[in-house]
N, C-alpha and C positions, 0 to 999 in steps of 0.2 A: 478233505482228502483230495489228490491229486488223480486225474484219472490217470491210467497204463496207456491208453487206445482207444478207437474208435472200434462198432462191431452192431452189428444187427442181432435181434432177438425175434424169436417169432414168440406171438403174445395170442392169448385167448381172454374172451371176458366173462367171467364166471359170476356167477348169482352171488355167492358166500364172499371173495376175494376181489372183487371188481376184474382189472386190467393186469394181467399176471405171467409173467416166462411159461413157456407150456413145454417147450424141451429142456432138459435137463440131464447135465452130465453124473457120469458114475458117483461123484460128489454130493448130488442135488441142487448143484451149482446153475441157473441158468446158462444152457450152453449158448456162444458167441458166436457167432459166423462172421468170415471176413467179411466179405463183401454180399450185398442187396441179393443179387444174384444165387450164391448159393444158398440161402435164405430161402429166394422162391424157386429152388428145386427140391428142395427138403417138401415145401408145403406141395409142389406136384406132386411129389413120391410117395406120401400118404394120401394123394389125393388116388391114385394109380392103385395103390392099395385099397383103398376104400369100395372102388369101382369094384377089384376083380374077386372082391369079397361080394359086393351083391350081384356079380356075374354068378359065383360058386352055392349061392342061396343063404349066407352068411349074414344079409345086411338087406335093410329094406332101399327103396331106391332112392326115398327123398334123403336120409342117412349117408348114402352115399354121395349126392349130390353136390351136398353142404357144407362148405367151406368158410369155419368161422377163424380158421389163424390169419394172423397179419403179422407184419413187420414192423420192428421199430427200430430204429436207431439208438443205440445207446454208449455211454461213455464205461468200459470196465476200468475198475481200479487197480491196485495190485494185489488183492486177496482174492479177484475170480469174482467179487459180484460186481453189479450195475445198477449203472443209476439212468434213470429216461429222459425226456426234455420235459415231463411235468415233475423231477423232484424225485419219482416213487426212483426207493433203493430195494434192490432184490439178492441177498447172498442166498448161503445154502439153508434150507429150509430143518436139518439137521440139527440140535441138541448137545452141544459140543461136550464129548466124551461118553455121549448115549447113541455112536453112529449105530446103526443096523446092519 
């Protein structure tokens, strides 16, 4: 498969799934970000969130603190999924014809 473009993913590492997209679009598509940059304003802005939820008494403070997404550089194809620089491919997590 040819990739479409270049694009950042923000990734979390799960017990069950290893290394995995943690945002996803209406699709369940990992969503892309152009550039590094908006990438790490996504992960400020639930960081910012997280805060003024344990400001509001919603969230304890180490919770709020902790920041496990990261970025990854990835190649998108032309169906919307991606592949990373160790191989792992991620389309939409959906059952085609069993959308929800």
């Amino acid at each position: 498969m040819e990739a479409l473009s270049a694009g950042y993913c923000i990734y979390i590492n799960t017990l069950l799934e290893g290394e995995v997209p943690s945002v996803r679009d209406g699709e369940d598509k990992p969503w892309v970000f152009a550039t590094r940059v908006e990438a790490e304003r996504e992960i400020a802005d639930n960081t910012i969130t997280r805060l003024q939820e344990f400001m509001d008494g919603e969230r304890d403070f180490e919770d709020a603190m902790t920041v496990e997404e990261y970025i990854v550089e990835v190649d998108v194809l032309p169906d919307g999924s991606v592949i990373d620089a160790d191989g792992n491919h991620f389309g939409s997590r959906r059952v085609s014809g069993h959308a929800s």
